[in-house]
LOPATI-328051 format. One record per residue (C-alpha): residue number from 1; residue in one letter; x, y, z. Coordinates in steps of 0.05 Angstrom, whole numbers, plus 5000, padded with zeros to 4 digits. Example, Ala and Ser with C-alpha at 12.3 -4.5 7.8 and 13.67 -1.06 7.14 Angstrom:
! residues 2
ATOM   i aa   px   py   pz
ATOM   1  A 5246 4910 5156
ATOM   2  S 5273 4979 5143
***
This chain:
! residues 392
ATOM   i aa   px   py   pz
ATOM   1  X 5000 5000 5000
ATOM   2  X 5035 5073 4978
ATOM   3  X 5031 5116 5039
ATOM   4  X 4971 5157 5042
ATOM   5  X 5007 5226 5043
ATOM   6  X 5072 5247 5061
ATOM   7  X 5099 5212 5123
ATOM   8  X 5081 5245 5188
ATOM   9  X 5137 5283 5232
ATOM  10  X 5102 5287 5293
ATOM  11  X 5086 5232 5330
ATOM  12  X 5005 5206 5354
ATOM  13  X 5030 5196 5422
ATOM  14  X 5057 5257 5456
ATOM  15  X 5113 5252 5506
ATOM  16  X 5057 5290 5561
ATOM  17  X 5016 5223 5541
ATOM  18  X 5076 5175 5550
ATOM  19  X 5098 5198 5611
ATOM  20  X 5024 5196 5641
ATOM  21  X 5017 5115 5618
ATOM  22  X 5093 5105 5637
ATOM  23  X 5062 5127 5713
ATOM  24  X 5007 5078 5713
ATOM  25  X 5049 5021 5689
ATOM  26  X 5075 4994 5754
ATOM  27  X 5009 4995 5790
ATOM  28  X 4974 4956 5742
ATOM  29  X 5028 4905 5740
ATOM  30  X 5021 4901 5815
ATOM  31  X 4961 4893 5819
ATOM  32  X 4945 4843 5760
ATOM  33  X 4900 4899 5731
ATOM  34  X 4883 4917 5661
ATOM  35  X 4900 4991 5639
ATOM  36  X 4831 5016 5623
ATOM  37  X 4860 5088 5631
ATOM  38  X 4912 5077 5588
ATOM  39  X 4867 5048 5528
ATOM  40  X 4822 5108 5545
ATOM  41  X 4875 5152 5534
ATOM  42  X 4896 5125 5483
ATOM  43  X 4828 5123 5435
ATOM  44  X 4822 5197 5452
ATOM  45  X 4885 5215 5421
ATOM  46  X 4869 5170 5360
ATOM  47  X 4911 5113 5370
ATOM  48  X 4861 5063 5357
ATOM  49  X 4854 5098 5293
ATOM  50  X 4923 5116 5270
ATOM  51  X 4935 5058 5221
ATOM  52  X 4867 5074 5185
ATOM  53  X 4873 5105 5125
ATOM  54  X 4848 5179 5123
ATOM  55  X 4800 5169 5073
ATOM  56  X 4765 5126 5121
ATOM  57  X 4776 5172 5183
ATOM  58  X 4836 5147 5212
ATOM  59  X 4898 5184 5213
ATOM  60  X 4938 5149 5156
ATOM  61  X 4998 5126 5190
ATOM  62  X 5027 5065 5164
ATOM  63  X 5062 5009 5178
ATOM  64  X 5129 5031 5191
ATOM  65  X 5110 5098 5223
ATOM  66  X 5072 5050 5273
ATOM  67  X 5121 5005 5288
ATOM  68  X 5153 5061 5320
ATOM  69  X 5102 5094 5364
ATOM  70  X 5096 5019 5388
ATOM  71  X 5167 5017 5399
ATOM  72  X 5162 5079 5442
ATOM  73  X 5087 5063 5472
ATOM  74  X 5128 4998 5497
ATOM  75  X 5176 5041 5528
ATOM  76  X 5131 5067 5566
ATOM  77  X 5085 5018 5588
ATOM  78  X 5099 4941 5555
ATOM  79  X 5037 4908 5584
ATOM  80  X 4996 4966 5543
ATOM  81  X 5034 4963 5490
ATOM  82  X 5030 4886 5474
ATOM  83  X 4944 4894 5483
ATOM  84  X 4932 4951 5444
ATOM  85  X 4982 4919 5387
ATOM  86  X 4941 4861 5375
ATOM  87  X 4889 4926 5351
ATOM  88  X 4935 4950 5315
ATOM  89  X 4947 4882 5282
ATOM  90  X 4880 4881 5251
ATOM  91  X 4871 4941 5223
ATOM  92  X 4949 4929 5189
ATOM  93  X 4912 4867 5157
ATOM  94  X 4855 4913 5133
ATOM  95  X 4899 4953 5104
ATOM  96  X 4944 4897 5065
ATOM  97  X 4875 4873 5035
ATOM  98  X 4851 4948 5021
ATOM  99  X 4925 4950 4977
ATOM 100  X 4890 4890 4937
ATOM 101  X 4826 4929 4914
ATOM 102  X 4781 4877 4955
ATOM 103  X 4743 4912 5002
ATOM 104  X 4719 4859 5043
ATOM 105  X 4751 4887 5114
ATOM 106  X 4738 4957 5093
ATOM 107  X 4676 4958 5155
ATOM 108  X 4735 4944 5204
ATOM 109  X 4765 5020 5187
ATOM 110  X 4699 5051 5200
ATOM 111  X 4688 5007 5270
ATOM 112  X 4758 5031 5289
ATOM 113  X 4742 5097 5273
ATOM 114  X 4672 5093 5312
ATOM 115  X 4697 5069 5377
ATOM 116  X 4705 4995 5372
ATOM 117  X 4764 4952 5391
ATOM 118  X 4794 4893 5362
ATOM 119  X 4822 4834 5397
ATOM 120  X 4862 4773 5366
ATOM 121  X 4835 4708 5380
ATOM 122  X 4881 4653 5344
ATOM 123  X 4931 4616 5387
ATOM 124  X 4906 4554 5418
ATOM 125  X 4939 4507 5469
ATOM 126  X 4993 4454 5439
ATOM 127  X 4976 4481 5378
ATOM 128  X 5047 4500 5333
ATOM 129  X 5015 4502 5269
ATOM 130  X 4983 4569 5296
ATOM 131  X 4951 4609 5227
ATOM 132  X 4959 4547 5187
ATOM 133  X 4903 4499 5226
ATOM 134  X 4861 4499 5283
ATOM 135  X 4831 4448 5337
ATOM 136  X 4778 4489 5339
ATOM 137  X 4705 4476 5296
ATOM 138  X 4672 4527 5252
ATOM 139  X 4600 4505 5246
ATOM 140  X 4563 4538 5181
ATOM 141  X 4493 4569 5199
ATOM 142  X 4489 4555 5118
ATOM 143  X 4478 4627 5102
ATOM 144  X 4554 4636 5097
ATOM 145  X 4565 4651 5168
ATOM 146  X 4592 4610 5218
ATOM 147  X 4591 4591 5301
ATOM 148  X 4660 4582 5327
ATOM 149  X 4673 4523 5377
ATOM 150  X 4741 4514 5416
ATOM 151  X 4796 4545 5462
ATOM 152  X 4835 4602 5450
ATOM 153  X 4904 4626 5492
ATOM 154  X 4934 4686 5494
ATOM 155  X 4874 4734 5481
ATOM 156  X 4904 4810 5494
ATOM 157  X 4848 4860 5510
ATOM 158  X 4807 4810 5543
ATOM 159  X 4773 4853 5579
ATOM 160  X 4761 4906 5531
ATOM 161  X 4752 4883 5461
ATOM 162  X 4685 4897 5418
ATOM 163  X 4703 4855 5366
ATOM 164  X 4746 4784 5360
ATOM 165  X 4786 4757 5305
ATOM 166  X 4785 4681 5307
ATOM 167  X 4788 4622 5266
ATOM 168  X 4761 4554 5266
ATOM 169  X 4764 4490 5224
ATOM 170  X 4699 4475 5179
ATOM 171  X 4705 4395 5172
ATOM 172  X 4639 4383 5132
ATOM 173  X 4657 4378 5065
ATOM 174  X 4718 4328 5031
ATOM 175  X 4772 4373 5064
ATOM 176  X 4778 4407 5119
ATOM 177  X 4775 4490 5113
ATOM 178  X 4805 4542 5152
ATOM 179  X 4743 4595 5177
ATOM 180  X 4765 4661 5190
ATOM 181  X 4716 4706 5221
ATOM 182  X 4691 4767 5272
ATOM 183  X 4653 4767 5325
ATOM 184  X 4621 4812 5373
ATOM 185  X 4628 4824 5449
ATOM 186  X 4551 4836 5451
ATOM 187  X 4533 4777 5411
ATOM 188  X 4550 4719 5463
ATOM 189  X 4575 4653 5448
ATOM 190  X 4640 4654 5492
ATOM 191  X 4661 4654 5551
ATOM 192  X 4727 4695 5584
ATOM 193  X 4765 4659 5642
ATOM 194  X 4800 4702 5690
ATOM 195  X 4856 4665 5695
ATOM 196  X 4917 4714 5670
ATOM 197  X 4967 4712 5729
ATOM 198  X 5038 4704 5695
ATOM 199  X 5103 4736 5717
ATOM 200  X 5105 4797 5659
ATOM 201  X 5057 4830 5618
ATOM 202  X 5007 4824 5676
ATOM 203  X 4978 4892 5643
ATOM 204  X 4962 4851 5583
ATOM 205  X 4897 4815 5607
ATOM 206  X 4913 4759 5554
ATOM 207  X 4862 4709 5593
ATOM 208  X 4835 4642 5557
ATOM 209  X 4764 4644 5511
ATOM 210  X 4720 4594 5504
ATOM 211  X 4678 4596 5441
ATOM 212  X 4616 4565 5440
ATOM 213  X 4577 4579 5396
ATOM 214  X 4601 4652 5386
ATOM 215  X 4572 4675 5307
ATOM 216  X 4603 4715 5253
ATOM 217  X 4555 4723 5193
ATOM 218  X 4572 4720 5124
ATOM 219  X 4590 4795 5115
ATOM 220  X 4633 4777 5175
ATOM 221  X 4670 4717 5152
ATOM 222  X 4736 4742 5121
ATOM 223  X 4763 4673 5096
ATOM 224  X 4745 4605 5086
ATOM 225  X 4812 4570 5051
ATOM 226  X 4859 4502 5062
ATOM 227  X 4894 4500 5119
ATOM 228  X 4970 4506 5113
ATOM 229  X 5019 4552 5088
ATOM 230  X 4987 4609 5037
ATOM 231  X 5006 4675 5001
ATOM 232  X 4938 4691 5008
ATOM 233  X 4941 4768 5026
ATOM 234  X 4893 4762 5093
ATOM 235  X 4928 4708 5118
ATOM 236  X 4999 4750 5099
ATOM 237  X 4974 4808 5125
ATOM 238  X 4963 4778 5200
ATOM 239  X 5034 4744 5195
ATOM 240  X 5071 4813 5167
ATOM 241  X 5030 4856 5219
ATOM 242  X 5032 4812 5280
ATOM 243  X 5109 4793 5269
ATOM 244  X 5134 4858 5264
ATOM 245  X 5086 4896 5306
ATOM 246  X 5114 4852 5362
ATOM 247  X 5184 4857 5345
ATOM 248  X 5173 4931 5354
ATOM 249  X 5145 4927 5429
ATOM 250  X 5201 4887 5450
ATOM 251  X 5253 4921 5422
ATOM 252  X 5217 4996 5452
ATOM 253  X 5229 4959 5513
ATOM 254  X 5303 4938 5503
ATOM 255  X 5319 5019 5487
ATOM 256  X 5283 5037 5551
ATOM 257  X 5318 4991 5586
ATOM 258  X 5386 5014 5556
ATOM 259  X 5367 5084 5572
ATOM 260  X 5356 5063 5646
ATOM 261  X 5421 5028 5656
ATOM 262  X 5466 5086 5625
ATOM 263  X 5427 5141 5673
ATOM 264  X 5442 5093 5727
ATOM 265  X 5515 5085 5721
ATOM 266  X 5527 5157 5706
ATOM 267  X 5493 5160 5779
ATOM 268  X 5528 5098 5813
ATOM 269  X 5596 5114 5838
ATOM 270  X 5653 5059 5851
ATOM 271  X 5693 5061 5915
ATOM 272  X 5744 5024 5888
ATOM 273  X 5751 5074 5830
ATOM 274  X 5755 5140 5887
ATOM 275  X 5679 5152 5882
ATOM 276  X 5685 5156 5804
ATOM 277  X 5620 5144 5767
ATOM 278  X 5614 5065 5742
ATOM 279  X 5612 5095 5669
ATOM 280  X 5676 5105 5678
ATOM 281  X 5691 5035 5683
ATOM 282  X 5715 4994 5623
ATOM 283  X 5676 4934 5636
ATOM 284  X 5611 4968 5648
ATOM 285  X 5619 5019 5587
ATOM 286  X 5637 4961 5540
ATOM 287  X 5579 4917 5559
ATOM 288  X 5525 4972 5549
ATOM 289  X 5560 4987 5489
ATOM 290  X 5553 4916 5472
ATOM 291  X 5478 4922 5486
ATOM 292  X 5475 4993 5435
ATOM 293  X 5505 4945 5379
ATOM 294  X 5460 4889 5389
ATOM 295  X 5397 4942 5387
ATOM 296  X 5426 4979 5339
ATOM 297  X 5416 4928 5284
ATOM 298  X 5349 4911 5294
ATOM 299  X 5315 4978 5281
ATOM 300  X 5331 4983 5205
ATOM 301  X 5312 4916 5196
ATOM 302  X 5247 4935 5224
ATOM 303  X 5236 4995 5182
ATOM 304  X 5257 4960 5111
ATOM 305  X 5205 4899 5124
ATOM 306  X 5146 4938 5148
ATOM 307  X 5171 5000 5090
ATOM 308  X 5154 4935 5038
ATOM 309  X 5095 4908 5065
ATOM 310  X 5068 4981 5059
ATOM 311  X 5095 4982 4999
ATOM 312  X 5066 4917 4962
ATOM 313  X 5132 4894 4956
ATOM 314  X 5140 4821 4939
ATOM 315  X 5201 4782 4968
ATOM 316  X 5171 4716 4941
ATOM 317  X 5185 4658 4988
ATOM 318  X 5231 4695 5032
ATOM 319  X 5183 4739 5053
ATOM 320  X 5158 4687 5107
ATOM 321  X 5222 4663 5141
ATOM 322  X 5244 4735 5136
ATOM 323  X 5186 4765 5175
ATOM 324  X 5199 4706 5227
ATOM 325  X 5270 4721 5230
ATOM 326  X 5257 4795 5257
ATOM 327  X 5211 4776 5311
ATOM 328  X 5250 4724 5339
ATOM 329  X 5315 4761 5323
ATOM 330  X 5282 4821 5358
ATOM 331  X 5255 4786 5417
ATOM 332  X 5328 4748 5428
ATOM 333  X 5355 4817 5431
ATOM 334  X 5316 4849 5473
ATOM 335  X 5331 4794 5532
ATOM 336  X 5408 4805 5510
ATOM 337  X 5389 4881 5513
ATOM 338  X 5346 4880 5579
ATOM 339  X 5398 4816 5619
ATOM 340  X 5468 4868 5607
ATOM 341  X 5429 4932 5628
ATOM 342  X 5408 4901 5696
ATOM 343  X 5477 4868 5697
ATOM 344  X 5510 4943 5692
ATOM 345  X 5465 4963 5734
ATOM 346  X 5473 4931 5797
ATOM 347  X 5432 4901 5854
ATOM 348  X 5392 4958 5860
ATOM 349  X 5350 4929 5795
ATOM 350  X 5341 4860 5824
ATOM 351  X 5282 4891 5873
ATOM 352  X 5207 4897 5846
ATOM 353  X 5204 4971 5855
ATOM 354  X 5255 4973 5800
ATOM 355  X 5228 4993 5730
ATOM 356  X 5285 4951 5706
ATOM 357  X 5265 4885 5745
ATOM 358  X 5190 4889 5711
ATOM 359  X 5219 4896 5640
ATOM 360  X 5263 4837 5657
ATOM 361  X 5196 4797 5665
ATOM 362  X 5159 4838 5613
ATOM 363  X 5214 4816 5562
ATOM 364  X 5218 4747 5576
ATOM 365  X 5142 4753 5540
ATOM 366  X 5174 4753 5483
ATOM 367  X 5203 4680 5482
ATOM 368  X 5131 4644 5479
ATOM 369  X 5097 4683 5410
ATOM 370  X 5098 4659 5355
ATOM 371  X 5134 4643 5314
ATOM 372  X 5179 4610 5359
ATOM 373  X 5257 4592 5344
ATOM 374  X 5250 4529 5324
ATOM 375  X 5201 4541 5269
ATOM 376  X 5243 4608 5251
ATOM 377  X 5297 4553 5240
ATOM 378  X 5257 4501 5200
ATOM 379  X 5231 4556 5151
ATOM 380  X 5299 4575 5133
ATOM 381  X 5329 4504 5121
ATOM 382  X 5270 4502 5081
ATOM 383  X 5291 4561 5036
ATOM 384  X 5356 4546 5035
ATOM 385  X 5355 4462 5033
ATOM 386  X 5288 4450 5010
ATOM 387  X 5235 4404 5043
ATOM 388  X 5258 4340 5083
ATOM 389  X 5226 4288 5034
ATOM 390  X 5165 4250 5079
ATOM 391  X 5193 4175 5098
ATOM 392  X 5177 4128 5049
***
């Protein structure tokens, strides 16, 4: 998709805004909340609304200018960050199918626009084939909609979203279908457990749903298509907008915590060294150097990926494995990024009032999406070996 005007200077979220989230974050993670002020917040300054094109009411950022307002929402606040991306996810699908001429998720620009909220509804327990099949049944009402059955992990914005992207399998024909499809908060059919208690991204809220029986109607059903790998553009559009959407949270919260650790040596003085500061010390200014040049090459890599997918750029069968390779890359950094700041940092960070002990456990988040490093890995020996021929 070209950009839909010249690319913005200033940034949706102000640093007044920032700083105000940034203030709740700590209390929320204490006390296993969700940051309804935050998303509030949030909406008014029309973040909920900022990947929608303008000539639909949004703001018109795109891809690439939103990976980095995540990357410094994250900064501020990861738990918030993380929710509100899976939001943002969505409406960077819309806009990948928009780029196609079909305008069959045009209606979720004008919800976004009008208030609504968009959760993500596809991982499922034990499940590693994540987009490309489900456990969970898609029953046809035989007016082209469908009633999702089945479990679903990980759902950010539990308690908040409207609407609820999901997908099912539809077994009654010769083979089986993937079912993608919306539903509605006011429209029943599920059920959310409170059972979200984890050691980071408390903030999140990404608490179990059960579907059953929850309805999407036809107009409402996105996708009905073989399960397994596809270059279908609704199905590319959630990989290319969830990978690097969440390689931009946890790399906003490496730099923040890189920012923390140099303020706190420049503070922390050595006794050993006559009361010098500790970034005078060789060994602590080469390891959050070390840190910078681990960070450092993650951001461009970032910015070309998401500056193609906005673009309609095709990488052919790269473009998978590639878009795999930043999150995990991303994600492996940001524990290399977040592990040597505390390390620099002292003892002081080991204690739960300590911004940098909460990222610690926010970051470690970033191990369990998908897609995971072991099917990072099998993608590329795929590209670059070819398939392991099935036993004979």
């Amino acid at each position: 998709m070209a950009h839909d005007s010249a690319p913005r200077t200033d940034p949706v979220l102000t640093e007044e805004l920032l700083e105000r989230i940034r203030g709740r974050a700590a209390q929320v993670d204490r006390e296993n909340g969700f940051p309804h002020e935050d998303l509030a917040d949030l909406a008014e300054a029309g973040y909920l609304r900022a990947l929608v094109p303008t000539e639909f009411g949004g703001l018109g950022l795109t891809l690439e200018e939103m990976t980095r307002e995540q990357m410094r929402l994250a900064g501020a606040a990861p738990a918030t960050a993380l929710s509100v991306n899976m939001h943002q996810v969505w409406m960077g699908v819309a806009r990948v199918v928009h780029a196609t001429g079909e305008d069959s998720m045009d209606w979720v620009f004008a919800d976004a626009v009008a208030g609504e909220v968009f959760g993500f509804g596809i991982s499922e327990g034990g499940n590693d084939l994540v987009l490309f099949g489900s456990r969970s049944e898609a029953r046809s009402d035989g007016e082209g909609g469908f009633s999702f059955h089945g479990t679903k992990i990980f759902t950010s914005l539990s308690p908040a979203w409207t609407r609820l992207g999901t997908f099912a399998t539809d077994s009654s024909g010769e083979e089986p279908m993937s079912v993608f499809g919306f539903i509605t908060r006011d429209g029943g059919g599920f059920e959310i457990k409170d059972d979200w208690d984890t050691l980071g991204m408390r903030g999140s809220q990404s608490r179990t749903t059960v579907l059953d029986g929850a309805h999407a109607p036809a107009d409402r059903v996105i996708r009905r298509i073989p399960p397994g790998p596809t270059a279908d553009p609704f199905v590319f559009g959630i990989f290319a907008s969830f990978e690097l959407l969440l390689a931009s949270v946890y790399t906003g919260i490496a730099q923040r915590a890189l920012d923390l650790a140099v303020a706190t040596v420049q503070k922390r003085t050595s006794m050993k060294n006559k009361g010098a500061p500790y970034a005078h010390d060789p060994d602590i200014r080469w390891r959050l150097a070390d840190a910078a040049i681990e960070l450092d090459a993650i951001h461009p890599q970032i910015a070309a990926l998401a500056h193609d997918v906005d673009n309609g750029v095709d990488r052919g069968p790269i473009w998978m494995p590639q878009l795999s390779a930043v999150k995990s890359r991303a994600t492996e950094t940001a524990l290399s990024v977040v592990t040597k700041a505390i390390r620099a940092s002292g003892g002081s960070s080991y204690f739960s009032s300590n911004e940098l002990s909460r990222l610690y456990r926010d970051v470690l988040a970033g191990l369990f999406h998908p897609s995971d490093d072991e099917s990072v890995h099998g993608a590329w020996a795929n590209v670059l070996l070819g398939p392991v021929p099935p036993p004979e």
